[in-house]
C-alpha positions as CSV (number, residue, x, y, z in Angstrom):
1,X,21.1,16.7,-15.2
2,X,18.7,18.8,-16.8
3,X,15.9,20.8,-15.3
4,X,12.6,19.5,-14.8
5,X,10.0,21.9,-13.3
6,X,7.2,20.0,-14.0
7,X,6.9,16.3,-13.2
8,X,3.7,14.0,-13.1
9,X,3.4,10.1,-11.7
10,X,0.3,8.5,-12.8
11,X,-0.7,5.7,-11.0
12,X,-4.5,4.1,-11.6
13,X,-4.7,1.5,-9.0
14,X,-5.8,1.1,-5.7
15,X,-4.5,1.9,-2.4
16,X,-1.4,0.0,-1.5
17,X,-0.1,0.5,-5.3
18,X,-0.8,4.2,-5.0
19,X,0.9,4.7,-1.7
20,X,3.8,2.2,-2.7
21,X,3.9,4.5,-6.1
22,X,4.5,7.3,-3.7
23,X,8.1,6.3,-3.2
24,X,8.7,8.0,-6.5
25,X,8.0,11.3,-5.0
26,X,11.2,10.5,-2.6
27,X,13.7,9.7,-5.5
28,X,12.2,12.6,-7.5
29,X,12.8,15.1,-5.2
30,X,16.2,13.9,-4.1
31,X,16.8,14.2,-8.2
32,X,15.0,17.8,-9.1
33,X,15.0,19.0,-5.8
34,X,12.8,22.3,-7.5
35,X,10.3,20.1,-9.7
36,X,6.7,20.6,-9.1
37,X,5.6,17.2,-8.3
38,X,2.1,15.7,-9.0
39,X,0.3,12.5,-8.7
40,X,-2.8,11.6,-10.9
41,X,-4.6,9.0,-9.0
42,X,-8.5,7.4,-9.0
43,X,-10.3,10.5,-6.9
44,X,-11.5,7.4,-4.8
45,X,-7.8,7.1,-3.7
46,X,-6.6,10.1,-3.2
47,X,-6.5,10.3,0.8
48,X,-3.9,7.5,1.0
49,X,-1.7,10.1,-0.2
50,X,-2.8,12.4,2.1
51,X,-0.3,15.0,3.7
52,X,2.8,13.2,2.1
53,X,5.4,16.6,2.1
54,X,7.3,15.3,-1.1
55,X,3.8,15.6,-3.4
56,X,2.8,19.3,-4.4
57,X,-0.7,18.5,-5.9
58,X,-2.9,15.5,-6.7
59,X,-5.1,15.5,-9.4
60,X,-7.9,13.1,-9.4
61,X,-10.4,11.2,-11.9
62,X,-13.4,9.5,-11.8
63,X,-12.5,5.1,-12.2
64,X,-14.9,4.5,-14.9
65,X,-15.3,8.3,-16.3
66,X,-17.3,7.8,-19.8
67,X,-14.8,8.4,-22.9
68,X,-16.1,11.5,-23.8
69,X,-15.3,12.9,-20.9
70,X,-12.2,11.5,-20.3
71,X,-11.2,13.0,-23.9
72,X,-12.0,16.2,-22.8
73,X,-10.3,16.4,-19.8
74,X,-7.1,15.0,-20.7
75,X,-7.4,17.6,-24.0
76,X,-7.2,20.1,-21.4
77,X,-3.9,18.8,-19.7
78,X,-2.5,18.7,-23.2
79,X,1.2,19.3,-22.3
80,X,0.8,20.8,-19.0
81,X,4.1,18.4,-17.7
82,X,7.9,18.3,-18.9
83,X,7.8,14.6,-17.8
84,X,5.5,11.9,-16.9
85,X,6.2,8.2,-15.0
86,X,3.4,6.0,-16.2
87,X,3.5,3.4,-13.5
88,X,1.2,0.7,-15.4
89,X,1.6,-0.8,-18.7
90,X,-2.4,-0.6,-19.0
91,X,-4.4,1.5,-22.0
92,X,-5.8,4.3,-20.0
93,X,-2.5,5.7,-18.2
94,X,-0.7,6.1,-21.2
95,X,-3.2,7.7,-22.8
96,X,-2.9,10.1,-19.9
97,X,0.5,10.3,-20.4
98,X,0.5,11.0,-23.9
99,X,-1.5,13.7,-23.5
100,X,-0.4,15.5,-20.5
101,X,3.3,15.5,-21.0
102,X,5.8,16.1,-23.8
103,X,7.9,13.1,-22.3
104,X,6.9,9.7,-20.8
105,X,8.6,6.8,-19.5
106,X,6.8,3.8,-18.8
107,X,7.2,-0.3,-18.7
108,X,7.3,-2.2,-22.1
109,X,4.0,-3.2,-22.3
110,X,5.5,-6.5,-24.6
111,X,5.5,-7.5,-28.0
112,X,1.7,-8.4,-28.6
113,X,-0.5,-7.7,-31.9
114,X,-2.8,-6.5,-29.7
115,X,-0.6,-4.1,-27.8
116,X,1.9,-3.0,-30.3
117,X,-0.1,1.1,-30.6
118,X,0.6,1.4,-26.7
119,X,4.7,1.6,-27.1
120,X,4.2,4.8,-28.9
121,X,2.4,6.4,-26.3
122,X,5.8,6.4,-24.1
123,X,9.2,8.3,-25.0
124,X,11.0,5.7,-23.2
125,X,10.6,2.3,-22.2
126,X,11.8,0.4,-19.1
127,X,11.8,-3.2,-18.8
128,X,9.3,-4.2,-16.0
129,X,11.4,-6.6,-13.8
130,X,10.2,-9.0,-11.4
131,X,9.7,-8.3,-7.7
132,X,8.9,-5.5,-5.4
133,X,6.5,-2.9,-6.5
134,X,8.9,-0.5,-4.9
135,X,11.7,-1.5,-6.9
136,X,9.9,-1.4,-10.1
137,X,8.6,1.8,-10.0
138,X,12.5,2.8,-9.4
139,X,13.3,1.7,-12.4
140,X,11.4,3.8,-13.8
141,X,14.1,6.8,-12.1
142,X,17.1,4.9,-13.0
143,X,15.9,5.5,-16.8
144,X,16.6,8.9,-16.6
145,X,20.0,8.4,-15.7
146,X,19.7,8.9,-11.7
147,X,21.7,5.9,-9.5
148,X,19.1,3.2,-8.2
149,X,18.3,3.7,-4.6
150,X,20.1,2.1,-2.2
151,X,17.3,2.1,0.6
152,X,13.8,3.3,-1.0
153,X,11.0,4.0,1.3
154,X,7.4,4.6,1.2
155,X,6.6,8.2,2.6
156,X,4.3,8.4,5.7
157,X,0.9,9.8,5.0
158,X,0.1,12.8,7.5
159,X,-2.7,14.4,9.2
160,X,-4.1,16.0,12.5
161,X,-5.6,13.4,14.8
162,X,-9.0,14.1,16.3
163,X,-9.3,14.1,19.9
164,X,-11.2,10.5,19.8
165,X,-8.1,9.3,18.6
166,X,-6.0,10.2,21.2
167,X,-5.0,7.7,24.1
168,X,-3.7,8.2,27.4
169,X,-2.2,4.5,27.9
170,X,-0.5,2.4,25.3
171,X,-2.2,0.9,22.2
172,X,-1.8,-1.6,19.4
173,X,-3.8,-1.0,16.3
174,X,-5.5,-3.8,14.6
175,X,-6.9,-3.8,11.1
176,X,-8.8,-6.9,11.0
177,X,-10.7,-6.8,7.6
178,X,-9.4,-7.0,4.1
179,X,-10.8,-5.6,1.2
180,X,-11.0,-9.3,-0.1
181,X,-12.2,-12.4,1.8
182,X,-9.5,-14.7,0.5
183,X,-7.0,-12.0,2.8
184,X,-8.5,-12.8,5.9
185,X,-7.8,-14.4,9.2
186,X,-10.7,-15.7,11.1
187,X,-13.1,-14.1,13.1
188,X,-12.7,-15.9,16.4
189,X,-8.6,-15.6,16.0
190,X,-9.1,-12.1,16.0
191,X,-11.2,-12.1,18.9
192,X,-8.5,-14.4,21.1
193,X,-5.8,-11.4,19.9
194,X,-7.9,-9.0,21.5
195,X,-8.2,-11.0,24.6
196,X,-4.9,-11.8,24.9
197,X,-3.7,-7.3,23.8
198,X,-5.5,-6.5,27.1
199,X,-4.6,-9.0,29.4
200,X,-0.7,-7.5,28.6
201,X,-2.2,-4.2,29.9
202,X,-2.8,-3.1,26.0
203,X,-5.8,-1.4,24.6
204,X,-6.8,-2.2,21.2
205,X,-7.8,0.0,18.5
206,X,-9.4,-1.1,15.2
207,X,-9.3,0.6,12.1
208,X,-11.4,0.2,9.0
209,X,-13.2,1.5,6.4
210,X,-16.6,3.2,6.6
211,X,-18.3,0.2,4.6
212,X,-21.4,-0.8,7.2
213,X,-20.9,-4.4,6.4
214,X,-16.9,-4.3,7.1
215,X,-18.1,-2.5,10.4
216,X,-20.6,-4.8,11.7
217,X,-17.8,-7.0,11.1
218,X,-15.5,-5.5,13.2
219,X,-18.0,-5.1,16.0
220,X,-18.6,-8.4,16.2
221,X,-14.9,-9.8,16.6
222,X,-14.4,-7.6,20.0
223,X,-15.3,-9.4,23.1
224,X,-17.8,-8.0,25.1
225,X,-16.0,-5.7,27.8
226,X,-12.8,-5.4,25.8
227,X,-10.7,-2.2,26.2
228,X,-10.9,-1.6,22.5
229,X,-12.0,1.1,20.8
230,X,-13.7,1.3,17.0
231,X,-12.4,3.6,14.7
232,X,-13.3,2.3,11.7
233,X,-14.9,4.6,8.9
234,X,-13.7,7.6,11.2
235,X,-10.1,8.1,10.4
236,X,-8.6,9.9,7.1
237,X,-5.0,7.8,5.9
238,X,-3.7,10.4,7.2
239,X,-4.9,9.9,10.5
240,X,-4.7,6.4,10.3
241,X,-0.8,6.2,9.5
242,X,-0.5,9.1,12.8
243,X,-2.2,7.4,14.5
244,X,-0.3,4.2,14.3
245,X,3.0,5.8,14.5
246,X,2.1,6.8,17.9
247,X,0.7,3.2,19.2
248,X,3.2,-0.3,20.3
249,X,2.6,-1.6,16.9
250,X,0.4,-2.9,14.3
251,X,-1.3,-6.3,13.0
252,X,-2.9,-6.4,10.0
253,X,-3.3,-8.6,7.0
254,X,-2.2,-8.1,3.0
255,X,-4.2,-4.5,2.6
256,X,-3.5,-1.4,2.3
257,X,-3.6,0.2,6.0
258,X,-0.4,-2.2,6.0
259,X,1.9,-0.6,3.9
260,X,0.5,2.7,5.2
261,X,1.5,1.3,9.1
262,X,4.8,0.1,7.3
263,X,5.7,4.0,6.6
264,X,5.4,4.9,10.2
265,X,8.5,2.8,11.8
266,X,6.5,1.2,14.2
267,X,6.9,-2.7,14.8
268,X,4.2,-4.6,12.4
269,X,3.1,-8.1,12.1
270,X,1.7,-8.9,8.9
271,X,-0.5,-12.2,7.9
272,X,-0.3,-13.2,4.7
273,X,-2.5,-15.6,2.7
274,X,-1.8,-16.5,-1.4
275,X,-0.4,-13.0,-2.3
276,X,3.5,-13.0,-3.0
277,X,5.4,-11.4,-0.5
278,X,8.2,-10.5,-3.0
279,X,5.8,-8.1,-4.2
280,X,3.5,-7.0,-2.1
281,X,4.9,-7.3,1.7
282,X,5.1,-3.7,3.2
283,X,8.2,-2.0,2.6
284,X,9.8,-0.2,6.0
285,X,12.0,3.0,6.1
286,X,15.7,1.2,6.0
287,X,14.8,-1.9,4.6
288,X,17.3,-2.9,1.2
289,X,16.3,-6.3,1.2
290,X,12.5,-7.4,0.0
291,X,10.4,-10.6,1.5
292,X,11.3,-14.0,-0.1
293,X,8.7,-15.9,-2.2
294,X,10.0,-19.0,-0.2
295,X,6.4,-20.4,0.3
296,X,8.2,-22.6,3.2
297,X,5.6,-21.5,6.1
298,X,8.5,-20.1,7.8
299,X,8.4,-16.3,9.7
300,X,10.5,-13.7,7.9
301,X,11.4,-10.3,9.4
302,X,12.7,-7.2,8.0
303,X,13.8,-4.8,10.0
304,X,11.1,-3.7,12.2
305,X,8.7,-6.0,10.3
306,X,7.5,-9.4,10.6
307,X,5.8,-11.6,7.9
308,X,3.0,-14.6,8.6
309,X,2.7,-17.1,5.7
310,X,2.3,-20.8,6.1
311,X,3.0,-22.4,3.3
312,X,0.3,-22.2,0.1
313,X,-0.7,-24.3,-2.6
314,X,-2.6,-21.7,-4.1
315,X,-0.1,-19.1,-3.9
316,X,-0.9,-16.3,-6.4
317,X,-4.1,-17.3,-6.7
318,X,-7.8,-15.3,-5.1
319,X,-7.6,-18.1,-2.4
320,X,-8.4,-21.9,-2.9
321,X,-11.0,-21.0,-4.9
322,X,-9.7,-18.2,-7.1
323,X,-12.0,-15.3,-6.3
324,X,-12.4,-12.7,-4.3
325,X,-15.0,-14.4,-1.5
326,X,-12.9,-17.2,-1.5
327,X,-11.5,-18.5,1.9
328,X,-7.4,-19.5,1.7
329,X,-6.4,-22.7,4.0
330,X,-3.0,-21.2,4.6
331,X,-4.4,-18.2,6.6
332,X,-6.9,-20.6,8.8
333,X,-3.4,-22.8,9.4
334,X,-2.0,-19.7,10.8
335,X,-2.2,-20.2,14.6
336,X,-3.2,-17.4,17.3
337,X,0.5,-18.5,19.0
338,X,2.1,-18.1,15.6
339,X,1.1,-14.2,16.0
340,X,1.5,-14.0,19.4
341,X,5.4,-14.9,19.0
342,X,6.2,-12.6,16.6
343,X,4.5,-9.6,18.7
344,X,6.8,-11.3,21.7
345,X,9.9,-10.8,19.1
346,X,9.3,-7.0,18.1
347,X,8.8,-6.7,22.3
348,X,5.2,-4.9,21.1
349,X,4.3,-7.4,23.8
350,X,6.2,-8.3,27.0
């Protein structure tokens, strides 16, 4: 194999996708143990990567930078990397990649009029498959001759955890709130999980982003007098993913803070609504096998990982309504003793 020193991933989406994409860093170093890694990422992402041992550097840019600028500062990358994995068959991180390393592999971006420019932006092309995100982006490995992994992980994000963070009984973290309305679970479902957490002797502690109206939210699900605490807005990734990997487990829905809870080993229950689970169900250290697209309303577990769908007729869709505010009737069928059972099944609960 020959020697790479300098290697860039370039991944411009948002949280999960970037910390999924993070995998890479794994395979890469297991390939050029001496590369310098780097990931280029939106700079409104970059924490999920946070303290992750197997990245040397993240570089960040602005999401909608204006193309001036954006010309300028990829002009000044001009062949700063020996290689470059272009995660995303999109315009903007190949453009990236053309100008900020002599060789790129990418996805086929397909045989369009349209897109037909964008194939010479890459050195090499890899067929995207269908399927995991995980498994995709080790395709994008295998191109340069390495084996395909037999058990590819996302890394755990790392970082210090402030003293309000840390719990002298045992805890469960819940992340109740999406990013998108047609991911959520209802209000009052949440509220009966926190009821029942602390009747089992278990404090609860809720995670979130800083967002007032996401926090207000959160507030408003905890009963009054519940041992729970609020930590939403107050943790970096980092913190968040150490601070679930020292709690019983972890319940969240399709978002990000999921795949970052899947890094840390601990059990999980996950409740999913119209998004594919082939794709985008968390990933744990160990597992080979990814989450069916069975749409049959039955459980599935992986490993230390259990996943809630009922079945969809909107599956793949924003929800029933195909946008973001939507609600989805599959996760309002999902029952409050549906959850219960599979936190009875990873023993987070007695």
């Amino acid at each position: 194999r020959r020697l790479m020193k300098k290697i860039l991933v370039i991944n411009f989406r948002y949280f999960g996708d970037a910390l999924i994409s993070a995998s890479l860093s794994v395979r890469i170093r297991e390939f050029w143990p001496d590369a310098h890694i780097t990931y280029l990422v939106f700079d409104s992402v970059a924490g999920v990567l946070e303290g992750i041992e197997t990245i040397d550097e993240i570089l960040t840019v602005p999401e909608r930078p204006g193309k001036w600028e954006q010309f300028r500062w990829m002009a000044a990358h001009w062949n700063d990397y020996d290689l470059a994995f272009v995660t995303q068959t999109s315009t903007r991180p190949g453009l990236y990649g053309f100008f900020m390393a002599r060789e790129r592999i990418g996805f086929t971006p397909g045989f369009t009029k349209r897109n037909w420019w964008k194939k010479m932006l890459l050195t090499k092309h890899v067929q995207e498959v269908p399927g995991p995100k995980i498994l995709q982006f080790d395709s994008l490995l295998t191109a340069t001759g390495a084996e395909p992994a037999k058990a590819p992980y996302v890394p755990q994000p790392h970082a210090q955890l402030p003293a309000e963070a840390c719990f002298d009984m045992p805890y469960v973290v819940v992340h109740a709130m999406p990013r998108f309305a047609y991911k959520a679970w209802a209000p009052n479902n949440w509220s009966e999980l926190i009821r029942r957490l602390n009747d089992a002797g278990l404090k609860v502690v809720l995670t979130g982003s800083g967002n007032v109206a996401e926090v207000e939210a959160i507030k408003a699900i905890v009963p009054e007098g519940a041992n729970a605490v609020i930590l939403a807005g107050k943790l970096s990734f980092g913190q968040t993913a150490e601070l679930i990997a020292h709690s019983q487990g972890f319940v969240g829905p399709d978002t990000g803070t999921t795949h970052v809870a899947s890094s840390t080993g601990v059990p999980i229950v996950t409740l999913f609504g119209p998004s594919n689970p082939n794709v985008w169900g968390p990933w744990a250290k160990g597992q080979t096998e990814p989450f069916k697209n069975s749409n049959d309303g039955t459980p599935q577990r992986r490993g230390n990982v259990i996943l809630l769908q009922k079945h969809c007729k909107c599956l793949g869709a924003m929800g029933c309504l195909n946008r973001r505010d939507s609600h989805s009737d599959c996760l309002n069928a999902l029952t409050m003793d549906e959850v219960w059972n599979a936190l009875k099944e990873l023993r987070i609960v007695p």
